[in-house]
N, C-alpha and C positions, 0 to 999 in steps of 0.2 A: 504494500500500500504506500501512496507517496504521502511522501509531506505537505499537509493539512492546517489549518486551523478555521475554528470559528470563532466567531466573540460578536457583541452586542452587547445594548444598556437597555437593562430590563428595565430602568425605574424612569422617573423623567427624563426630558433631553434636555439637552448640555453638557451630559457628561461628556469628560475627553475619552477619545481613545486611547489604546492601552499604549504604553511606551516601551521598545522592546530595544534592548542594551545589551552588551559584552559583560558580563562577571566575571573577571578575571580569578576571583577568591573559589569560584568554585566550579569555571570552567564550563558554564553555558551560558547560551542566551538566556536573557530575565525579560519576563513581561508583566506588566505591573499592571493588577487589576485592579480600577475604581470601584468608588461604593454604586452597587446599582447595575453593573454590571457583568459578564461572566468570560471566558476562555478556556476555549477547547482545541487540545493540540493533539499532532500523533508525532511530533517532530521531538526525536530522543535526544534532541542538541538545547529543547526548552526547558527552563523551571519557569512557573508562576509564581508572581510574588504578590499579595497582597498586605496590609494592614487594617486590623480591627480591634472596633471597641465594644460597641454594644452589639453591631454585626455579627451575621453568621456566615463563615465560610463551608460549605459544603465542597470538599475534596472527592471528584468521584471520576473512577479508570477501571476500563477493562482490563482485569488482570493480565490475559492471554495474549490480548494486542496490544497494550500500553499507552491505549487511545485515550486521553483522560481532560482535566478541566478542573476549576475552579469556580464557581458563583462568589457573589457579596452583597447580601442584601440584609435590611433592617426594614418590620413588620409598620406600616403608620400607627400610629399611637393612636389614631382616634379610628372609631370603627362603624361611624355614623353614615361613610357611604358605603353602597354596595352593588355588586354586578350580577345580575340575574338571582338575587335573592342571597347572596354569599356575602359576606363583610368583606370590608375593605381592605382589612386586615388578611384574612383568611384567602381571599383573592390574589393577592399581592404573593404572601409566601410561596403561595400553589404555582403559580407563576413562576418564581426565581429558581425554584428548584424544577418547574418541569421541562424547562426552557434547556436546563445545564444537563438533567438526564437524556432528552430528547436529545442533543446534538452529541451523546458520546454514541448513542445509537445509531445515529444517522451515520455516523463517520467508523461504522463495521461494528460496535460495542455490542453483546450480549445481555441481556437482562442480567441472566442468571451469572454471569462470571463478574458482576459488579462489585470494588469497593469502594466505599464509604469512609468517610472520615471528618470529624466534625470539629471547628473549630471558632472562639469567640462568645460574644453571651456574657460578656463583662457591663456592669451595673456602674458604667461612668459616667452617664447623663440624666443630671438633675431633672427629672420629671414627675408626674402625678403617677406612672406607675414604672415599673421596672421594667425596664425595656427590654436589656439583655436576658432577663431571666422569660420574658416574655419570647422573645424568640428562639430562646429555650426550648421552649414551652410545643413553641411550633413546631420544630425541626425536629423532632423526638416524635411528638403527636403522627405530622406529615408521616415519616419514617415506619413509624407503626403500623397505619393506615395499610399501606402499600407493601407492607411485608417484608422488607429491606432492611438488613442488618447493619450495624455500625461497629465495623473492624477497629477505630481507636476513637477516642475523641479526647477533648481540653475545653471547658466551659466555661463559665460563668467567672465569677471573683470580680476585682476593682478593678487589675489591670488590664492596659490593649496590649495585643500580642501582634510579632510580625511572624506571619507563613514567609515559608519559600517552600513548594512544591514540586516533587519530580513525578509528574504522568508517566512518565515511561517506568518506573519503577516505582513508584506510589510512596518513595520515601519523601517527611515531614522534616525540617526545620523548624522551630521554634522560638522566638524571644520574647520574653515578657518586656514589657515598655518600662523606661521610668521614668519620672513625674512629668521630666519634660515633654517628651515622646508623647506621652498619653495624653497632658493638654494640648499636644497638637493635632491629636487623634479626634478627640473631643470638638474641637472645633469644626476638623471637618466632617463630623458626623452631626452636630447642628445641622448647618446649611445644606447637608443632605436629607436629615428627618423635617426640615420647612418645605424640600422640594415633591417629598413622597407623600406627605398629605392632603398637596394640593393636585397632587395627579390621577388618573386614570390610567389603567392597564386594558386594551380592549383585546379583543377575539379570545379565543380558546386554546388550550393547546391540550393534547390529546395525546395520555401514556399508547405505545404499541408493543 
């Protein structure tokens, strides 16, 4: 299979596209994925990198091809609108992760040879409810639902963490943020959670 990717911004627009760089530290390409968006590669020269705070990173690759991907999304805190009878909320997650499973499928992935790996769901912005524990909440729930195991995960707590992802072999990196790092996680996870409550998600997308 040749070398591949897909990516898109599930949430509002304006997101940038992703920025894809030399990492000399570890000898691939890096492609950095925004909040709201997702990335899917088959090229075994990529790692994805993201950053999160209250966000949920869903890490998912076919074990056998190496065809894999990233999401980053955070649920809207309010839940007041809704799409054919579904919350807004409820909508939106269904959304980010069917988007990220859909295209490891579409690019040769197997249901059944998927893994999982979940990361984010840190409780660093001041709101009326807990957000990362909220998206917790989902991604676990979603997960369930649909019968899909979760090979590792790293959740919740105060701090952001930075991923770097290898699809091609499904291994994690990890860094917990500090103070600094995190308030500047935080901020841009504001002006991301002003942009996702005032948006819509339209059409459907449909597990195969």
């Amino acid at each position: 299979m040749a070398d591949s990717s897909l990516y898109s911004m599930d949430g509002p627009s304006g997101q940038q596209a992703p920025r894809r760089y030399w990492d000399p530290s570890f000898k691939h390409f890096a492609v950095k994925v925004a909040p709201g968006a997702h990335y899917v590669t088959t090229n075994k020269e990529e790692m994805i990198v993201t950053t999160l705070g209250s966000c949920i990173a869903a890490c998912v690759r076919d074990t056998e091809l190496g065809v894999g991907g990233i999401n980053h999304f955070m649920l809207p805190e309010s839940d007041s609108g809704n799409w054919g009878g579904v919350s807004a909320s409820m909508r939106y997650g269904n959304y980010a992760m069917e988007v990220l499973i859909n295209d490891v499928l579409r690019m040769g992935g197997a249901r059944n040879r998927l893994e999982i790996k979940l990361f984010g769901g840190a409780n660093v912005i001041t709101a009326s409810t807990l957000i990362g524990t909220k998206n917790i909440e989902f991604v676990e729930t979603y997960l369930r639902i649909e019968h899909m195991a979760v090979s590792a995960q790293h959740l919740g707590g105060e701090q952001g963490r930075r991923i770097v992802y290898f699809p091609a072999t499904g291994k994690v990196k990890m860094k917990l943020l500090d103070k600094h790092d995190n308030e500047v996680v935080v901020a841009e996870e504001q002006v991301f959670k002003s942009k996702i409550e005032k948006s819509e998600i339209e059409g459907s997308i449909e597990l195969f």
